[in-house]
C-alpha positions as CSV (number, residue, x, y, z in Angstrom):
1,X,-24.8,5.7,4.8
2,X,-20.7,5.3,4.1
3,X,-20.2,5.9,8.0
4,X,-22.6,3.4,9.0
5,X,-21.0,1.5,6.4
6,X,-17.5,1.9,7.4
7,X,-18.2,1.3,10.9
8,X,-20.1,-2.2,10.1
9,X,-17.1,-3.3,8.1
10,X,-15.0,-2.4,11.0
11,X,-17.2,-4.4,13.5
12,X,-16.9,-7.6,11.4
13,X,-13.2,-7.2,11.2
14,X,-12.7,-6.5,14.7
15,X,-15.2,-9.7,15.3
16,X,-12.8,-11.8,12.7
17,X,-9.8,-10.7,14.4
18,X,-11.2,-12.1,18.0
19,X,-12.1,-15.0,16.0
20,X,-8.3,-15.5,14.9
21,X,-7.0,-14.8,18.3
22,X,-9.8,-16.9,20.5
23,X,-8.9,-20.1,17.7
24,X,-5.0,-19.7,17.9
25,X,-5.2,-19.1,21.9
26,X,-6.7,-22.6,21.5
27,X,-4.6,-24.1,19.2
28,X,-1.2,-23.0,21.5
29,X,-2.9,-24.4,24.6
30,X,-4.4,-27.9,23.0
31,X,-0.2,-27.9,21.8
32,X,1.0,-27.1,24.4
33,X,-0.8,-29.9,26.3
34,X,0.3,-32.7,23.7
35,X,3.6,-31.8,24.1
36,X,3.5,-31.9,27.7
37,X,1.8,-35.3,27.1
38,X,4.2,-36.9,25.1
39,X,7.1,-35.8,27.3
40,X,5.3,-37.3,30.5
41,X,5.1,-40.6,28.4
42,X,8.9,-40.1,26.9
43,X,10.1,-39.9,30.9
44,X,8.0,-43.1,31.6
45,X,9.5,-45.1,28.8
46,X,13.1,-43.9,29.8
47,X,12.6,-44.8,33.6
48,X,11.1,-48.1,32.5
49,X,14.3,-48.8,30.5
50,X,16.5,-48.2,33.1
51,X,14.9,-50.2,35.6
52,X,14.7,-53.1,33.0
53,X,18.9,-52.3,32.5
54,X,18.9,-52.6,36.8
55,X,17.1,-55.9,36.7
56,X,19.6,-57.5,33.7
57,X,22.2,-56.0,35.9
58,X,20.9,-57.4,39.1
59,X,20.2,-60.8,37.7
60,X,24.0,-61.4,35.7
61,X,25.5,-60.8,38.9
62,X,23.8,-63.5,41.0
63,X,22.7,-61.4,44.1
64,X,24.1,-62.4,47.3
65,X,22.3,-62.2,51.1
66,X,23.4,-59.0,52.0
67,X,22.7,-57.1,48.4
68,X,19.1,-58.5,48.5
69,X,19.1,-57.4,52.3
70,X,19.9,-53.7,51.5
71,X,18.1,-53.3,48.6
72,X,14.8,-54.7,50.3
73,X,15.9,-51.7,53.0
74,X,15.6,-49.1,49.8
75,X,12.7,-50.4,49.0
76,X,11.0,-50.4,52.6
77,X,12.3,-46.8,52.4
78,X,10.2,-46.6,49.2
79,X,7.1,-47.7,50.3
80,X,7.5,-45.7,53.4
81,X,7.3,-42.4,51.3
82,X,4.0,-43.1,50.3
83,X,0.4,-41.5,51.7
84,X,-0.4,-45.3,53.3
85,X,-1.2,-45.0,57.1
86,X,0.1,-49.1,57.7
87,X,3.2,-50.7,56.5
88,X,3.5,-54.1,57.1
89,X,7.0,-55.2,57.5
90,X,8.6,-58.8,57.8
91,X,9.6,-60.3,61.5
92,X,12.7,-61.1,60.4
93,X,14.5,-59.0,58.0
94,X,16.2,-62.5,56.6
95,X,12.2,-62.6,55.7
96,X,12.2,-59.1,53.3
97,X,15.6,-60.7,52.0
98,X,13.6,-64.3,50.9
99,X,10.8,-62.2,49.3
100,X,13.2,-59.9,47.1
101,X,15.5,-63.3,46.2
102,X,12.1,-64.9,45.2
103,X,11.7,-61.9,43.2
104,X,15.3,-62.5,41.1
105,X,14.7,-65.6,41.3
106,X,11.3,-64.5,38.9
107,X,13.1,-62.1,36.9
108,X,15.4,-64.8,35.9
109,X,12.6,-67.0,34.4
C-alpha cells in the first residue's frame, strides 16, 4: 500500500511538473510574440516620423523641376520593386514631375 502510494504521489507530481512547463512554454512564446509585436509597430511609427521630417523638409525648401524629376525617378524605382506585372509610366517624364509637384503642392495645404 505505501509503494502504490509513493508511486501515485509521484505520478501527480510529475503530471504538475508538465503542467508548469506546458503553461510557462506558453507564457514565453505568447511574450515573445507581443514583444515582437510592439517592435514591428515601434519601426512603423519611426519610419512614419521620418518620412513626415522628409516631407517638412521637402516642402521648406520649395522644390525645384529637376529635384521633383529625380525624386519621381526614386519613386518609379520603388514601385518597380514590387510583385505588380504592369507599371504604367507617364509619356513625358515632365508628366511624373507635374504629378509629384501636385503632390507638394498638397502637402503644403
Amino acid at each position: 500500500i505505501l509503494t502504490a502510494e509513493g508511486e501515485r504521489q509521484s505520478n501527480i507530481l510529475i503530471s504538475e511538473g508538465r503542467k508548469q512547463a506546458t503553461i510557462l512554454e506558453a507564457e514565453g512564446a505568447r511574450t515573445q510574440v507581443i514583444l515582437a509585436a510592439e517592435a514591428e509597430a515601434e519601426a512603423i511609427i519611426k519610419i512614419n516620423e521620418a518620412r513626415a521630417r522628409g516631407l517638412s523638409m521637402l516642402k521648406s525648401v520649395n522644390p525645384d523641376q529637376a529635384l521633383l524629376t529625380i525624386q519621381g525617378f526614386d519613386a518609379l524605382r520603388e514601385v518597380a520593386k514590387g510583385q505588380a506585372t504592369k507599371i504604367i509610366i507617364p509619356s513625358d517624364l515632365a508628366g511624373l514631375a507635374g504629378t509629384l509637384k501636385a503632390l507638394v503642392e498638397i502637402v503644403k495645404d
